[in-house]
N, C-alpha and C positions, 0 to 999 in steps of 0.2 A: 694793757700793753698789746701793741698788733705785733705779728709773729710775720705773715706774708703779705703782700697781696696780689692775685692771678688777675689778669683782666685783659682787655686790648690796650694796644699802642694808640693812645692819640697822637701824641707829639711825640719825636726824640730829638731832642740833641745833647752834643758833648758834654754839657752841663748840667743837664735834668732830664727826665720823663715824664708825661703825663698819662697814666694810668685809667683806662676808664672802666669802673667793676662798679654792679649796681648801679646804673645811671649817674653817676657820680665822678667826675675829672680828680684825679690825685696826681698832685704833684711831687713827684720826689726827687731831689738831689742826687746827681749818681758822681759816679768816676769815668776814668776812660775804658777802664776795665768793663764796667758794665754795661757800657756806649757800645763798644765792641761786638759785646755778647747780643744784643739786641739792634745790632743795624740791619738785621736781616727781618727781624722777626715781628710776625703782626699781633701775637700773644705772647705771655709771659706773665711769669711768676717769680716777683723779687721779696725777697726779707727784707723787713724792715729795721730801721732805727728811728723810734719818735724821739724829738728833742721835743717837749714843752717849757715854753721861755713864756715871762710874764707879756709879752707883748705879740709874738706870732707860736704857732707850732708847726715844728719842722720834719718833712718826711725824708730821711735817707733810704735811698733802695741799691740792694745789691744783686748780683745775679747768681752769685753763691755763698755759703755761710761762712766760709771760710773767711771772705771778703769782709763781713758786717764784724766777723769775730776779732779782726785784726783791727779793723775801727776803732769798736769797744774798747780794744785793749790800747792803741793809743791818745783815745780822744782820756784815757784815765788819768794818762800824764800830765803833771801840770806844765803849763806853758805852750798845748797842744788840744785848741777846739777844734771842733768840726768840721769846720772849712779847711785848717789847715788838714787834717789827717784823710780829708776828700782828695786836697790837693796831692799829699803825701801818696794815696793809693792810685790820682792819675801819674802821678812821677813814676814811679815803679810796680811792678807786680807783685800780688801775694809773696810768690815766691821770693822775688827779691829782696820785698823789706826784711822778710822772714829771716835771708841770708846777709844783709848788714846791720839787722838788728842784735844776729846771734853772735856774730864774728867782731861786731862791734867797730863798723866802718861809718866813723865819726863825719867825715868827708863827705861819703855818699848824703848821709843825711841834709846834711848843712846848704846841699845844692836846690834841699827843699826852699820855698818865698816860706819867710816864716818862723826855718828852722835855725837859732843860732847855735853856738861851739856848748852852751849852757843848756841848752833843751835838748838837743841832741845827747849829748850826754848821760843827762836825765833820764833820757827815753832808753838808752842801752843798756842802765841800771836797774831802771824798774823792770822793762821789759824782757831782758836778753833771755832769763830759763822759762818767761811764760810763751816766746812769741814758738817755741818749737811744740808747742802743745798743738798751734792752727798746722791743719794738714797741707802740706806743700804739695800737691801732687802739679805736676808742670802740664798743660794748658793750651795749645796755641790756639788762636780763634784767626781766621780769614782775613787781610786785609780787604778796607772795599774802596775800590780806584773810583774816581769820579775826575769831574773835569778840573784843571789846576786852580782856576778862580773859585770853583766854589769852593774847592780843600783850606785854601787863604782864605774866606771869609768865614765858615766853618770854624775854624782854628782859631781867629782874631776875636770872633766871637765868645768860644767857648774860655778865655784866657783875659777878658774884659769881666766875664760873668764871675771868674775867678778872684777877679779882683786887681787885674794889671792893667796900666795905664795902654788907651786904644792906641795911643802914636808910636809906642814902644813895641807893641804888641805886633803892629803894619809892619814895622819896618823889622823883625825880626823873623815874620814868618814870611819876608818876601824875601828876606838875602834869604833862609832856608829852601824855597820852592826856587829858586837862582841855580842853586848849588845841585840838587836834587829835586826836578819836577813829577815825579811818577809817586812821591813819596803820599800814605795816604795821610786822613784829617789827622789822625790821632797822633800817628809818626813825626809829623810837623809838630803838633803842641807837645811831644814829651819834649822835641829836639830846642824847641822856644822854652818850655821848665826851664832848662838846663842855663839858659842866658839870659831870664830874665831879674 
């Protein structure tokens, strides 16, 4: 089982990173959360989560543990794989899930692609006295402004890779950059979650 791994940035976006340590490109699945943490940065060091599936194997990278902890702990629930609980940690913060999973904010969840009134549920039952174990400590990281087309393409991309259809995708993060053009990539895709 791999534990981290430190290397340079070859690629980032919203949706993955690619990793290069030992001459060797790793690609791993992230969130927005660890998009974030790493837009600035030309090294770094994520924990990992290997999924091994009979047909590919999958690297998730987080940019703190707290992050991969909280993964674990919902990718556990049934009705909640890995892409969803990806999605789940771009939708909200450590902190957040932490606070509707313990409070047991059925609603919040539900606004997850993925999450119905039944897994949602599920998840606040299994989860609710483990998820106060991951440490909440609160966070803020930089937004990074860029120019408004490429935050829309950006966004459209990183919410296609997710799994949402591209014409729904266009047209939600244009009325958003409409309403709010200074808003940055990530800002736009939690605000697209939320409607798609």
């Amino acid at each position: 089982m791999y534990e981290y791994i430190k290397g340079k940035i070859a690629e980032l976006t919203p949706a993955y990173v690619v990793i290069e340590a030992g001459g060797i490109g790793y690609l791993l699945q992230i969130s927005l959360q660890t998009y974030t943490a790493l837009s600035n940065a030309v090294e770094t060091t994520l924990y990992i989560h290997h999924i091994v599936r009979e047909d590919a194997q999958i690297f998730f990278g987080f940019h703190q543990q707290k992050e991969r902890e909280l993964f674990r702990l919902l990718i556990s629930v049934s009705g909640i794989g890995a892409n969803t609980a990806r999605i789940m940690l771009s939708s909200y913060s450590v902190e957040e899930m932490v606070q509707i999973i313990a409070t047991g904010n059925i609603a919040a969840l539900k606004n997850v692609k993925g999450i119905g009134t039944k897994t949602a549920e599920r998840a606040i039952v299994d989860l609710k006295n483990k998820v106060l174990n991951v440490a909440a400590v609160s966070e803020s990281a930089p937004g990074i402004f860029a120019e408004v087309a490429e935050n829309i393409e950006e966004a459209v991309s990183a919410l296609t890779v997710l799994g949402y259809p591209k014409s729904a995708c266009e047209k939600i993060v244009k009325s958003i950059c409409r309403e709010n053009p200074s808003l940055t990539a990530e800002a736009i895709i939690r605000q697209a979650l939320t409607q798609l």
